[in-house]
TIFI-729383 format. One record per residue: residue number from 0; z, x negated, y of N, C-alpha, C in turn. Coordinates in pm, whole numbers. Each point is the difference from the previous one (the first is absolute). Layout:
NUM; Z; X; Y; Z; X; Y; Z; X; Y $
...
***
This chain:
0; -1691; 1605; -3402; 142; -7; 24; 43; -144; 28 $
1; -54; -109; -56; 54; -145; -17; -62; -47; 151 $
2; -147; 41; 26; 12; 9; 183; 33; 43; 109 $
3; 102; 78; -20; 80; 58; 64; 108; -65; 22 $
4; 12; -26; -149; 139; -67; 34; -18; -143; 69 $
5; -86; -49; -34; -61; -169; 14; 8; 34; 166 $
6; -103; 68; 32; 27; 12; 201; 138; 44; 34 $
7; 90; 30; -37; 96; 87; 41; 88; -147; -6 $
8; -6; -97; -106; 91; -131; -28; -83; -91; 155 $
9; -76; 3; -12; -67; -105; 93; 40; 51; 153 $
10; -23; 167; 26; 63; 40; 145; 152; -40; 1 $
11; 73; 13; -86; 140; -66; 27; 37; -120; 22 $
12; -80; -121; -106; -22; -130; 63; -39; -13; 120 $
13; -75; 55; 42; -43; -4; 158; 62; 26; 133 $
14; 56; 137; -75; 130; 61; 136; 93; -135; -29 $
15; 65; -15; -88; 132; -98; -32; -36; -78; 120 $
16; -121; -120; -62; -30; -104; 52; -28; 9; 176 $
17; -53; 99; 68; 31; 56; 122; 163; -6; 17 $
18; 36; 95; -48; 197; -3; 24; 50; -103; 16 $
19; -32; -87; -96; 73; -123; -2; -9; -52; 158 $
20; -81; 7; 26; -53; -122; 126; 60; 48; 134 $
21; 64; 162; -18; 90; 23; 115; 119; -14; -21 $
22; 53; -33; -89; 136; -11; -56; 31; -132; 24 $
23; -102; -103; -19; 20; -153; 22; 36; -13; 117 $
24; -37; 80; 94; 3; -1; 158; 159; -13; 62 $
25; 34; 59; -116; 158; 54; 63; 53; 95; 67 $
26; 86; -9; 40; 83; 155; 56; -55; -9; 149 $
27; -86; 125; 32; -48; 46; 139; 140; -20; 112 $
28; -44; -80; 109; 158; 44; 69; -76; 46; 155 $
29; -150; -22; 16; -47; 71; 141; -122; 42; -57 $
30; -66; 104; 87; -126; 1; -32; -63; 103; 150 $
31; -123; -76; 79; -33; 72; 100; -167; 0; -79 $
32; -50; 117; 72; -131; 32; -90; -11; -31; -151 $
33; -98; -79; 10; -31; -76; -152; 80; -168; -54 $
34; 49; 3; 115; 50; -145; 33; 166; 18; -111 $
35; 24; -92; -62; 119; -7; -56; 101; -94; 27 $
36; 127; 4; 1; 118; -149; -1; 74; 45; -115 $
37; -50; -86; -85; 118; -35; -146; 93; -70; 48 $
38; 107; 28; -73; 124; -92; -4; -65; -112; -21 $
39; -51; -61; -55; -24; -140; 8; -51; -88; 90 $
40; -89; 105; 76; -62; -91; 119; 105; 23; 95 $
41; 94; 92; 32; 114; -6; 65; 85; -102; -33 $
42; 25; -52; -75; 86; -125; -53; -106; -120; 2 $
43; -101; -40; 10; -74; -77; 49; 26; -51; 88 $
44; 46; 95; 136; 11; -47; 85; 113; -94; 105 $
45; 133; 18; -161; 86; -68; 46; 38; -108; -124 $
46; 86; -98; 33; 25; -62; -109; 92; 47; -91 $
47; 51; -28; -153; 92; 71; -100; 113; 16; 109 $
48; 42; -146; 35; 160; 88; 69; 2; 45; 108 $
49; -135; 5; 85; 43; 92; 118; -8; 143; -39 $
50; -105; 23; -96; 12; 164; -82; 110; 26; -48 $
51; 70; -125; -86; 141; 74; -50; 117; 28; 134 $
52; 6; -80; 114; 74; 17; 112; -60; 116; 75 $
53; -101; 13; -1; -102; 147; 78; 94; 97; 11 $
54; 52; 112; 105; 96; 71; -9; -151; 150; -39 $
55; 69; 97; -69; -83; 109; -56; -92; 36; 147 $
56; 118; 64; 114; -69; -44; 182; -113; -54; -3 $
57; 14; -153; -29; -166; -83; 65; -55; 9; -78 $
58; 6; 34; -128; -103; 9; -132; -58; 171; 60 $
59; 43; 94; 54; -73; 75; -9; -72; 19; 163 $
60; 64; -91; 121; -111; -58; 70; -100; -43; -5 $
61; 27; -109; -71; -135; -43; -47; -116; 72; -42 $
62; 42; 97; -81; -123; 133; -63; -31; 47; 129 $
63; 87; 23; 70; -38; 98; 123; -131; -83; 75 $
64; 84; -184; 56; -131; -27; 59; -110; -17; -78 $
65; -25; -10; -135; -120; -6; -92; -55; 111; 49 $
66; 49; 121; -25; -83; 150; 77; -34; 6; 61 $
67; 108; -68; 150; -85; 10; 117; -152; -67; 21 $
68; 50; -138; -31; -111; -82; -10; -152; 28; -85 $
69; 16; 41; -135; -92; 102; -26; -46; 129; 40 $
70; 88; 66; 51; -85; 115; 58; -85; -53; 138 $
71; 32; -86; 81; 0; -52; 107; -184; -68; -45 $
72; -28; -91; -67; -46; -66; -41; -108; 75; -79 $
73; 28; 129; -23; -97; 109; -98; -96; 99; 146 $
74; 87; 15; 100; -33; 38; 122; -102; -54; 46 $
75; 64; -141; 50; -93; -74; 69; -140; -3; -87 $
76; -19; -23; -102; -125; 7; -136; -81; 107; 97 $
77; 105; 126; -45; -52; 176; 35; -104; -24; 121 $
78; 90; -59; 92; -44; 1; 158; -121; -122; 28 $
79; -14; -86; -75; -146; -94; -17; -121; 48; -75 $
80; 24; 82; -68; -54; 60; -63; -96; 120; 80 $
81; 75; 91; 53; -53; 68; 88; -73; -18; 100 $
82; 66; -147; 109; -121; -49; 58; -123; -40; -41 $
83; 13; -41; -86; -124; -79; -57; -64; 157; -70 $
84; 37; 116; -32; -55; 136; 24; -85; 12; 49 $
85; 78; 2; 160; -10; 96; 130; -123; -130; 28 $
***
């Protein structure tokens, strides 16, 4: 019974410690395939007060061209890939 419980304490330390490390990430605001954009690397890319001046509009442009640009960029991969196939 006391190893049961002993693995059962240690699988939860484990999941936690997994959890944690997507939570640090921050709030998802794009995601194409496997590829992610946290809010944070979205604010990376501008300085504090141009984010606080950012109208909601170009803040959610911006996601858009992140998508494009990643899907775009996940393609081209696809399509080098295949030649080097074929």
């Amino acid at each position: 019974m006391k190893q049961i419980f002993f693995i059962f304490i240690i699988c939860l330390i484990i999941f936690s410690i997994f959890s944690c490390k997507e939570k640090k990430k921050g709030r998802i605001m794009a995601e194409v395939g496997n590829e992610k954009l946290y809010e944070k690397e979205l604010r990376s890319l501008f300085t504090k007060s141009e984010w606080n001046n950012l109208s909601q509009e170009n803040k959610e442009k911006a996601i858009q061209d992140w998508v494009e640009i990643t899907s775009c960029q996940k393609k081209q991969k696809n399509e080098v890939l295949i030649r080097i196939l074929l």
